[in-house]
TISE-935817 format. One line per 5 residues: number of its first residue (from 0); for each residue x, y, z of C-alpha. Coordinates in pm, whole numbers, plus 50000, padded with zeros to 5 digits. Example, Ala and Ser with C-alpha at 12.3 -4.5 7.8 and 13.67 -1.06 7.14 Angstrom:
// TISE-935817
0 = 51230:49550:50780 ~ 51367:49894:50714
***
This chain:
// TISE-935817
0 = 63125:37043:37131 ~ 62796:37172:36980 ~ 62572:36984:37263 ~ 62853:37033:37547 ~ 62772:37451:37434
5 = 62446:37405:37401 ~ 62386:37291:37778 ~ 62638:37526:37885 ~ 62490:37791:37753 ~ 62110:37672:37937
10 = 62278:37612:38261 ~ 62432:37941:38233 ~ 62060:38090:38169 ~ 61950:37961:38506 ~ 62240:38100:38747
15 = 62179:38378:38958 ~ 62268:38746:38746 ~ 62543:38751:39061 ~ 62723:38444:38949 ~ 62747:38545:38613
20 = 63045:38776:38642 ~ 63288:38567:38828 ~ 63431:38282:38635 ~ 63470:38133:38949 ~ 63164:38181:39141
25 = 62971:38073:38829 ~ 63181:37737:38753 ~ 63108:37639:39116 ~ 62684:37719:39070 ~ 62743:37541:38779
30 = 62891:37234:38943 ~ 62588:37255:39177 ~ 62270:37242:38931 ~ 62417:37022:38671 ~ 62468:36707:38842
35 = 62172:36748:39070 ~ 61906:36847:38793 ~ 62075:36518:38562 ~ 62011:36312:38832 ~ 61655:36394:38916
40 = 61586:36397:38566 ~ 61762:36050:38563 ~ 61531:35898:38833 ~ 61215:36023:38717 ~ 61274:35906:38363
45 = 61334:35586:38510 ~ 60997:35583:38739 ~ 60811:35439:38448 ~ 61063:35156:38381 ~ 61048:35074:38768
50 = 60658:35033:38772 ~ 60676:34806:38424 ~ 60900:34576:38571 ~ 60781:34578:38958 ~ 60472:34691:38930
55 = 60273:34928:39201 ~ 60529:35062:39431 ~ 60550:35033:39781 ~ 60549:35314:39996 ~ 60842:35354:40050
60 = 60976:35346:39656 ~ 60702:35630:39620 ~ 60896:35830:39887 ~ 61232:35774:39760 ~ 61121:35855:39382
65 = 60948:36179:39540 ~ 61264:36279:39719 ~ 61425:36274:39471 ~ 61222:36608:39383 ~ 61399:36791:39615
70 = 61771:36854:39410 ~ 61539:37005:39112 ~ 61437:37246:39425 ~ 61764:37304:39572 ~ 61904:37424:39191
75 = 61521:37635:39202 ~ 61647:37805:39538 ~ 62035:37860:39388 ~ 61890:37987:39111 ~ 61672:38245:39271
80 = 61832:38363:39532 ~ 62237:38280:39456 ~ 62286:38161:39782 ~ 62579:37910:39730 ~ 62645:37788:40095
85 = 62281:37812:40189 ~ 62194:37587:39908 ~ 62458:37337:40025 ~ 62329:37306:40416 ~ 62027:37214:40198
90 = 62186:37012:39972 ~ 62344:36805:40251 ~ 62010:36774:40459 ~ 61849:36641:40167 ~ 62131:36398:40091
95 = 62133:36276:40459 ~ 61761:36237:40506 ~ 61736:36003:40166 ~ 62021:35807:40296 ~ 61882:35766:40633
100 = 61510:35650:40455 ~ 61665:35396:40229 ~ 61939:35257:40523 ~ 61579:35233:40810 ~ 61382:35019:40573
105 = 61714:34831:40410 ~ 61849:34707:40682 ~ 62019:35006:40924 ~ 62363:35037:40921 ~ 62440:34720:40743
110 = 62203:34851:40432 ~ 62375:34870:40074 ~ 62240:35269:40133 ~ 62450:35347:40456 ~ 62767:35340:40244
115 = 62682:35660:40082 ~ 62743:35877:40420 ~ 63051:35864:40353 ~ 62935:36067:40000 ~ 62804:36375:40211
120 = 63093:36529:40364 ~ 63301:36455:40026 ~ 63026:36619:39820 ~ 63005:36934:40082 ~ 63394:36980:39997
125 = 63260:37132:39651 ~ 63126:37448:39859 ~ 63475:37584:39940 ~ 63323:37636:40299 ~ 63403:37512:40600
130 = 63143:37560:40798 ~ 62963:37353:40511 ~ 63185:37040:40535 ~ 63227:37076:40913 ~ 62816:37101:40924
135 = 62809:36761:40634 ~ 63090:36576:40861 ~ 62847:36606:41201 ~ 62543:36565:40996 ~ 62679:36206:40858
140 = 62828:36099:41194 ~ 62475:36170:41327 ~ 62312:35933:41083 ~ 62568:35716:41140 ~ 62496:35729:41559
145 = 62147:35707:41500 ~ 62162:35400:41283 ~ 62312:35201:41480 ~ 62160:35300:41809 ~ 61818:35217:41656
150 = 61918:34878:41510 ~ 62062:34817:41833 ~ 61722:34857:42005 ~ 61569:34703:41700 ~ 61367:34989:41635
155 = 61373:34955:41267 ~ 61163:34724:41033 ~ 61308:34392:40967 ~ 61412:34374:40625 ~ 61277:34103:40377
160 = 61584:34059:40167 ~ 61749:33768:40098 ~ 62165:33683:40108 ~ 62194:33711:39761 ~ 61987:33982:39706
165 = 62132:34185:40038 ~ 62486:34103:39866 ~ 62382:34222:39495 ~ 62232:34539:39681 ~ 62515:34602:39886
170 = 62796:34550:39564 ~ 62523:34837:39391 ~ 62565:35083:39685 ~ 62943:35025:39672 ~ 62971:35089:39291
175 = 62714:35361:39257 ~ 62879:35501:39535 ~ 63199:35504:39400 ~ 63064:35637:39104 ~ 62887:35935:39249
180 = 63258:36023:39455 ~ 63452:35942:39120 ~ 63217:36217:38996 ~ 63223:36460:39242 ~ 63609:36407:39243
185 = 63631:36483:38886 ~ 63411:36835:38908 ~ 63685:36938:39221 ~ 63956:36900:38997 ~ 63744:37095:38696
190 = 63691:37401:38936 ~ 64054:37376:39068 ~ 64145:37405:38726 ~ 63939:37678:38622 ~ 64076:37867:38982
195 = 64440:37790:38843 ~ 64355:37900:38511 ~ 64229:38212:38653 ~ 64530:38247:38817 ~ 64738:38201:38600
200 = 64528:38484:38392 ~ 64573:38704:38673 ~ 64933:38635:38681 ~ 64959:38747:38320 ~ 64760:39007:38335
205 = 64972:39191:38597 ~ 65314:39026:38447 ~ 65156:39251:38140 ~ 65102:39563:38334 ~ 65470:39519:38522
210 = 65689:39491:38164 ~ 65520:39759:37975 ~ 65506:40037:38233 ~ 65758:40266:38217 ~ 65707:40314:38584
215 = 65960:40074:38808 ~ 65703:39957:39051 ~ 65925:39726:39358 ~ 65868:39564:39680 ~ 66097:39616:39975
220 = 66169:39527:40321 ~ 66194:39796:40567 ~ 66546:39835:40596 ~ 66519:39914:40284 ~ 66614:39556:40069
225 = 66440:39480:39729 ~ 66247:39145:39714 ~ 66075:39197:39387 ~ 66109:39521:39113 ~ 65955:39517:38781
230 = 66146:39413:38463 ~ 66104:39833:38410 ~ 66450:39856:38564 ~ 66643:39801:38336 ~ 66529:40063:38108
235 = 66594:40293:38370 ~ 66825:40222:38542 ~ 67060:40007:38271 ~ 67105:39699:38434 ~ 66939:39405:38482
240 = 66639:39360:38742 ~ 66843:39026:38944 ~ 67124:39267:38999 ~ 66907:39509:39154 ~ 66713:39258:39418
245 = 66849:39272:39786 ~ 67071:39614:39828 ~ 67138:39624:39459 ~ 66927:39910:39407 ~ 67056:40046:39728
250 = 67421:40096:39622 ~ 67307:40275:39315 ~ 67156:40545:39519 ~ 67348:40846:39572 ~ 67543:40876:39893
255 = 67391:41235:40004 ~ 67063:41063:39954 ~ 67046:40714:40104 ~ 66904:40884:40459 ~ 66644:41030:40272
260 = 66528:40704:40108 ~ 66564:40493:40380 ~ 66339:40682:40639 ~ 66099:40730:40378 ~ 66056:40334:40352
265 = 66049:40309:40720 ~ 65811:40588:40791 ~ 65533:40395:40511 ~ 65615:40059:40661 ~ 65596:40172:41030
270 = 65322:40495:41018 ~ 65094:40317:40767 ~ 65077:40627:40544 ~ 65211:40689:40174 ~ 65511:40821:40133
275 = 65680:41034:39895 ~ 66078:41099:39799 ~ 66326:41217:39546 ~ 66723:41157:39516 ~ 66930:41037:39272
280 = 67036:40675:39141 ~ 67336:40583:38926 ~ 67202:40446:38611 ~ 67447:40212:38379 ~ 67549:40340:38006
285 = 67303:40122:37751 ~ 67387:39966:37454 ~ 67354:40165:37155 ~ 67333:40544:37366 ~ 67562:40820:37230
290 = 67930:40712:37238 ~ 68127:40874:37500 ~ 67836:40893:37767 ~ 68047:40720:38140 ~ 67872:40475:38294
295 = 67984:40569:38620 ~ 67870:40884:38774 ~ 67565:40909:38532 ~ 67286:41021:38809 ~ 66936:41077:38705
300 = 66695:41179:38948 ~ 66368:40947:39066 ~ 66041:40979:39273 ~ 65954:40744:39442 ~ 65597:40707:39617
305 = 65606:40417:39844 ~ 65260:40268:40078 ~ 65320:39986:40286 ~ 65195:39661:40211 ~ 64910:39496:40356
310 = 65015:39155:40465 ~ 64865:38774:40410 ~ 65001:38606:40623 ~ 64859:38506:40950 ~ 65131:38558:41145
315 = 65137:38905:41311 ~ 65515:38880:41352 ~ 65562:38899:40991 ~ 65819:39177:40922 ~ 65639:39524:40740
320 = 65696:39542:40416 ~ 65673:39827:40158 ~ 65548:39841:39818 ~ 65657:40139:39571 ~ 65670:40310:39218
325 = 65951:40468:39079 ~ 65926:40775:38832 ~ 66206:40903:38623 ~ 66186:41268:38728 ~ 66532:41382:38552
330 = 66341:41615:38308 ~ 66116:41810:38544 ~ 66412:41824:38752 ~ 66643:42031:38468 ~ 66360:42233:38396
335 = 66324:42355:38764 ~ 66716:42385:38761 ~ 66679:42618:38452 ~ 66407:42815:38569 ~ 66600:42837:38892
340 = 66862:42964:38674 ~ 66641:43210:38514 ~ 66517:43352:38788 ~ 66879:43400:38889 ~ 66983:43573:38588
345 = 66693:43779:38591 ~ 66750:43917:38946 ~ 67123:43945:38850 ~ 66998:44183:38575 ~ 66782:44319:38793
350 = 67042:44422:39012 ~ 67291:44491:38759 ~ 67023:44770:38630 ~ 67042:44909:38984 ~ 67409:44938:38966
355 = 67405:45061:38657 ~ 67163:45325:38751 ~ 67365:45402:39070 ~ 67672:45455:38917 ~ 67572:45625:38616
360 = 67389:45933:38843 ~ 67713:45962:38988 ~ 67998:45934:38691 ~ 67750:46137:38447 ~ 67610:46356:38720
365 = 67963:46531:38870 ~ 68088:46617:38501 ~ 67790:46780:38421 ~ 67761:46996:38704 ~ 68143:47061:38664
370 = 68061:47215:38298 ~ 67748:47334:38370 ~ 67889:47549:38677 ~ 68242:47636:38481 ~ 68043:47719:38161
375 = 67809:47951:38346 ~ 68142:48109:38537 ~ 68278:48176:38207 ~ 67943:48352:38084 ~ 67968:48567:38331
380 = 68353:48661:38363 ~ 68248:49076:38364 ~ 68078:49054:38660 ~ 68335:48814:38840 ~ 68619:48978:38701
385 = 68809:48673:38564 ~ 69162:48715:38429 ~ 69249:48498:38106 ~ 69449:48238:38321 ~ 69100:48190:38512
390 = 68933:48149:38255 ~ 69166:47879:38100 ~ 69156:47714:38373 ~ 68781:47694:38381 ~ 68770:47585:38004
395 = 69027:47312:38092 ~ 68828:47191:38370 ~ 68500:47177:38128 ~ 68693:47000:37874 ~ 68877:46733:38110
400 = 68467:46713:38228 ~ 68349:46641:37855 ~ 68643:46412:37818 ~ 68542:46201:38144 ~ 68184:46172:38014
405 = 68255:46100:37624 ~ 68527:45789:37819 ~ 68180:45659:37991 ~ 67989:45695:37739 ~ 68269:45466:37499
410 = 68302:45256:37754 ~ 67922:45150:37784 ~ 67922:45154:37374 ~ 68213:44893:37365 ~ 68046:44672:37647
415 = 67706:44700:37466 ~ 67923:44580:37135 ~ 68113:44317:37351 ~ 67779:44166:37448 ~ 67604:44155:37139
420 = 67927:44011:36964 ~ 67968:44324:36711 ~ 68280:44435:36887 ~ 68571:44484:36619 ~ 68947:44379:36677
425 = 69226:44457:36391 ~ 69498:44193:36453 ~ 69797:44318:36265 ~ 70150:44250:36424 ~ 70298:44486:36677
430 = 70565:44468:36940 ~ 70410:44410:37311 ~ 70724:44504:37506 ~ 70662:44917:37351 ~ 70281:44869:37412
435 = 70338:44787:37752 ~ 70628:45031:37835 ~ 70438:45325:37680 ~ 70105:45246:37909 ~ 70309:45257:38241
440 = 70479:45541:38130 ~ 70169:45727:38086 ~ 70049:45635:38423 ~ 70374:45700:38629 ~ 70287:46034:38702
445 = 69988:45930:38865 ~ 70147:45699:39033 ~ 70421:45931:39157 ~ 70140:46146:39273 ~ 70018:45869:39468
450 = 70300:45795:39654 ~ 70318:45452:39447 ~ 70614:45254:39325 ~ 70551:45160:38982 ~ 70769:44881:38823
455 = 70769:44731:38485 ~ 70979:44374:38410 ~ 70978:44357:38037 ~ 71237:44166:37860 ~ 71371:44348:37553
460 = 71346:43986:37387 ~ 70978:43970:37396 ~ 70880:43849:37025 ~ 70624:44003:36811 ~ 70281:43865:36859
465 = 69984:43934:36624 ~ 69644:44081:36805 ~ 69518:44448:36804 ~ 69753:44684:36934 ~ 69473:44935:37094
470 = 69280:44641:37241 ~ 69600:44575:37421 ~ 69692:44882:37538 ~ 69363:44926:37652 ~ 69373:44634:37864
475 = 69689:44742:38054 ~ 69603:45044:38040 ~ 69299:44944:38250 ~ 69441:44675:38460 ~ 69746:44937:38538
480 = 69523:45214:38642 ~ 69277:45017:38866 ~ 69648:44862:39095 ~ 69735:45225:39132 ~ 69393:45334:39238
485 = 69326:45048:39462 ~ 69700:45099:39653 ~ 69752:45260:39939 ~ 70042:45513:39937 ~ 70373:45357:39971
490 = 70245:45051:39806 ~ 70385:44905:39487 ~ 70242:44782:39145 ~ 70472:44564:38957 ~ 70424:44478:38577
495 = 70561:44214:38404 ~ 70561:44042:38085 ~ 70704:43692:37916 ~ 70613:43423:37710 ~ 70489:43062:37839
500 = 70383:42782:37617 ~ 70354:43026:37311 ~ 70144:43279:37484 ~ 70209:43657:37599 ~ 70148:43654:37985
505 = 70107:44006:38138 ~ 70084:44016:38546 ~ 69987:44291:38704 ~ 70006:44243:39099 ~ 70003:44498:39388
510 = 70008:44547:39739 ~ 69642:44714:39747 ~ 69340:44670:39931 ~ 69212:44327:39805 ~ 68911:44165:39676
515 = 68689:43968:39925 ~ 68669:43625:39852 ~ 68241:43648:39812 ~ 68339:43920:39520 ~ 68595:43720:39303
520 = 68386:43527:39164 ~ 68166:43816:39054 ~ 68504:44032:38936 ~ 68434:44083:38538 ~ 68062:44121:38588
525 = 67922:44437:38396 ~ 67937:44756:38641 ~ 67995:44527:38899 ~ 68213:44725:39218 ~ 68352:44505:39459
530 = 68242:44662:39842 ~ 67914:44866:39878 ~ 67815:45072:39576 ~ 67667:45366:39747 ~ 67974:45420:39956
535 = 68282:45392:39728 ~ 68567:45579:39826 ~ 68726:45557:39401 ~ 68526:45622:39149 ~ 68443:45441:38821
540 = 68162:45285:38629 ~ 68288:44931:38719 ~ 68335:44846:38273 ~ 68706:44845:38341 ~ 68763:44445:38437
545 = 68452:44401:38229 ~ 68592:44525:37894 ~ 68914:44375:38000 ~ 68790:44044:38002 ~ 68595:44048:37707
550 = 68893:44160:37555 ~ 69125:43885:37628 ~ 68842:43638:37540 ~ 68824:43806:37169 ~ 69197:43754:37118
555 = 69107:43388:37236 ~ 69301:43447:37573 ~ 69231:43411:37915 ~ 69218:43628:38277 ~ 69260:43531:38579
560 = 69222:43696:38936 ~ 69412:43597:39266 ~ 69339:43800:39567 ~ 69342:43847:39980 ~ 69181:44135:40154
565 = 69455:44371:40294 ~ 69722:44180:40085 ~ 69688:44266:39725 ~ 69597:44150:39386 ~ 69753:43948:39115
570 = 69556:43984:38742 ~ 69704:43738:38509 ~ 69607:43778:38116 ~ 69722:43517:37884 ~ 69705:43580:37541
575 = 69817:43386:37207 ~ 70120:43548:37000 ~ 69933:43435:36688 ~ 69587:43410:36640 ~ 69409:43070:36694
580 = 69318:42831:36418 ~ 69003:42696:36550 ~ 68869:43076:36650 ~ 68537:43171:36447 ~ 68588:43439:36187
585 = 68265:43588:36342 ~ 68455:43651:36663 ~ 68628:43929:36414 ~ 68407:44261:36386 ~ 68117:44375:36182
590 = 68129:44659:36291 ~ 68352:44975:36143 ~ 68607:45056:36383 ~ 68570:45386:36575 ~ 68667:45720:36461
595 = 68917:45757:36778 ~ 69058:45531:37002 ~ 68858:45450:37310 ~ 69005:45620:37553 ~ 68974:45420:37960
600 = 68826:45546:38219 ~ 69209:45495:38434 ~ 69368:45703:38158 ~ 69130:45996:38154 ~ 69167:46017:38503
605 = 69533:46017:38453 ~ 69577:46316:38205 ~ 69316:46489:38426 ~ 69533:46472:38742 ~ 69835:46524:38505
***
């Protein structure tokens, strides 16, 4: 192995610095100096032995030792210049024009030499060209022609050789012939090996690069069938890359997206551009995920940037094909869903403050100037002349005024508690059925007033439930007020009450305007008025459902809304008769309850009409 190195390693000193890099390109410059320089070597070496036994040469021995000069020349000229396939045209002229010496003075094309024609083409197959062998193949038949043409006109010497010697020579050609082939056969099977090896290197290589990217990179036919996708699928995706081949990968992607996909592998195959897409594929549960997580329905969203493939095959009916990488963009995609979400919320609040600020100039606004105006009055009763009754009228006014504006000014205090979760509730055990008959009873008159038919269903065998008496009355209260303000006169707001499934269920429905079906969703939202807040024809701060529903969702309860325009409105409120085991004791207030009992917006407006 030592010497084998060692003459590796000098033959590898005289190739061309181009050959050096390719494994290939140098095994085959390789194959071309080594035999060629051992040879020469070999016949010079035996020059000497040639003139002790035969003494002084003839001339034409001198100029078949001094051709052989010329391979030492041909692996000079590879050496310097790299040229393979120029080297060979050389290689095979040389070859030829030895053969064609040794056959004219041996005989002609019955010489022991003419055999080794044959040898040219077989040694130009080394080159990997084909204009090499097709050049060797004429140049031999040539030789070939020529020798027999001129030992048909006898045009060559007449050579002095004997039977027996003719026949020894002519066994010699046949073997060293043979030999030389058997030689050049073996160094076509070394490079095919070392062009398989490197192959097979390559073949690892990107076998490497295709099982540990995370990227799925595939290979599809236009309509949009996988032939080939990397073993990175299953990671992904959750099931096994054979299952995906063909439209495997196809029925995984989601049904609103297929179009999408598709014409983005037929635009790459057919406009010869890249391509870019997103949708979403199902991907299977794995073993050992969270227990729980379906395999079905599990989407996850991909990119997928897809270039068509340049094809190698001749034929240029060859169907386009598509080559592509698929990215798991799931995570980019939930943060652009969240900071679409953001920027939702934020313009929400953004327009909530605008509400807020609209409705606030108005609610706090008219008060003021009421007490303001009626205060000033009052200051100056000498010169108006007011009478006592005036003037308790005028005080009355101011105070239902300060009474409006200290029911806003709760109202935005217990939403502003409701949010931050300090809001206080006192459960202790009370009957609903008195609760609820006392709160329509204080609105009747203003529903008389309105021309309104006010009814209340409560069964006298309504149990005792356990929640905080003024939260509840200030959630009918509220719910009560807003029917009769938003029903026409000669409408009618019924109220009932009874127990379902071990819950209180109040209903409040009336015959009123409506909610639009673009504002139910919304109904509960902080200062939120359904129709156009600048031109409201009742007035309010829009806390009423708000409070309400926070409410109900402290006693662990629930609210819901059913309404048509022009055909009324239906408020369900569900809450438990005792409290729930599994609420949070935080959920129960930090906060010291206040002084007096918030008083709603509805009722204030009530006692002020009253």
């Amino acid at each position: 192995m030592t010497v084998l190195s060692t003459i590796r390693d000098c033959l590898d000193a005289l190739l061309h610095p181009s050959a050096r890099h390719d494994v290939l390109v140098r095994a085959r410059h390789r194959a071309f100096i080594a035999p060629r320089l051992l040879g020469s070597l070999t016949a010079l070496a035996a020059f000497p032995v040639y003139l002790a036994m035969h003494g002084a040469p003839t001339a034409l021995g001198v100029a078949a030792f001094a051709w052989l000069i010329a391979p030492i020349l041909l692996s000079w000229f590879l050496s310097r210049t790299g040229r393979y396939e120029g080297a060979c045209f050389l290689s095979s002229l040389a070859f030829s024009g030895l053969i064609m010496t040794l056959a004219s003075s041996t005989g002609g094309i019955g010489s022991f030499a003419a055999i080794w024609l044959v040898v040219v083409p077989v040694e130009a197959a080394l080159s990997a060209s084909r204009r090499v062998v097709a050049f060797a193949s004429a140049l031999a038949l040539i030789c070939v022609s020529l020798l027999i043409v001129l030992g048909h006109f006898d045009l060559l010497p007449v050579a002095d050789v004997g039977p027996g010697m003719r026949a020894i020579l002519t066994a010699f050609g046949v073997a060293a012939a043979t030999l030389y082939a058997a030689g050049l056969a073996f160094g076509a099977e070394l490079l095919a090996r070392t062009s398989a090896s490197l192959l097979y290197v390559e073949e690892d290589r990107y076998r490497l690069l295709a099982h540990n990217m995370s990227d799925v990179i595939s290979r599809h036919h236009r309509n949009g069938a996988v032939r080939f996708i990397s073993p990175a699928a299953e990671t992904m995706l959750g099931a096994p890359a054979s299952r995906l081949l063909g439209y495997g990968l196809f029925d995984r992607v989601h049904v609103a997206d297929r179009p999408a996909y598709l014409t983005a592998l037929s635009d790459a195959a057919r406009g010869g551009e890249a391509q870019s897409v997103e949708f979403r594929v199902r991907r299977d549960a794995v073993r050992g995920r969270e227990a729980g997580q379906a395999s079905q329905g599990n989407f996850i969203w991909v990119e997928v940037r897809c270039r068509p493939l340049e094809s190698v095959s001749i034929s240029k009916s060859s169907e386009a094909e598509v080559v592509a990488v698929m990215r798991d963009v799931t995570d980019r995609k939930n943060q652009e869903q969240a900071l679409d979400l953001a920027r939702s919320e934020a313009e929400q609040a953004d327009a909530s403050k605008t509400r807020f600020l609209a409705t606030m100039s108005h609610e706090l606004r008219t008060p003021l100037n009421a007490i303001i105006g009626f205060s000033e009055m009052i200051m100056q009763e000498d010169a108006l002349m007011l009478d006592a009754a005036r003037r308790r009228e005028y005080a009355q006014l101011i105070n239902d005024s300060g009474q409006h504006l200290l029911s806003v000014v709760n109202g935005i205090l217990d939403m502003s508690k409701m949010e931050s979760g300090n809001f206080e509730i006192m459960p202790e055990p009370f009957a609903p059925r008195a609760a609820l008959i006392n709160c329509c009873n204080l609105l009747a008159l203003k529903a008389r007033e309105s021309g309104i038919d006010l009814v209340t269903r409560a069964p006298d065998d309504l149990p005792v439930m356990i929640g905080d008496p003024r939260a509840f009355k200030q959630i009918v209260l509220n719910l009560v007020s807003n029917a009769v303000k938003f029903t026409e006169r000669g409408g009618t707001v019924t109220v009932s009450a009874g127990v379902e499934n071990a819950q209180l269920v109040v209903r409040i429905a009336d015959t009123g305007v409506g909610i639009a079906a673009d504002d139910l969703k919304r109904i509960g939202d902080p200062f939120f008025q359904a129709g156009t807040t600048y031109q409201r024809r009742h007035e309010g701060t829009g806390l009423g459902l708000s409070i309400v529903k926070s409410l109900v969702a402290l006693h662990g309860g629930e609210m819901t809304v059913q309404s048509k325009v022009d055909e009324g409105t239906t408020i369900t409120v569900a809450l438990p008769l005792t409290p729930q085991a599994s609420q949070p004791p935080s959920n129960i207030a930090t906060l010291a309850p206040p002084t007096r009992p918030a008083v709603s917006e509805q009722a204030l407006q009530v006692k002020k009409s009253a």
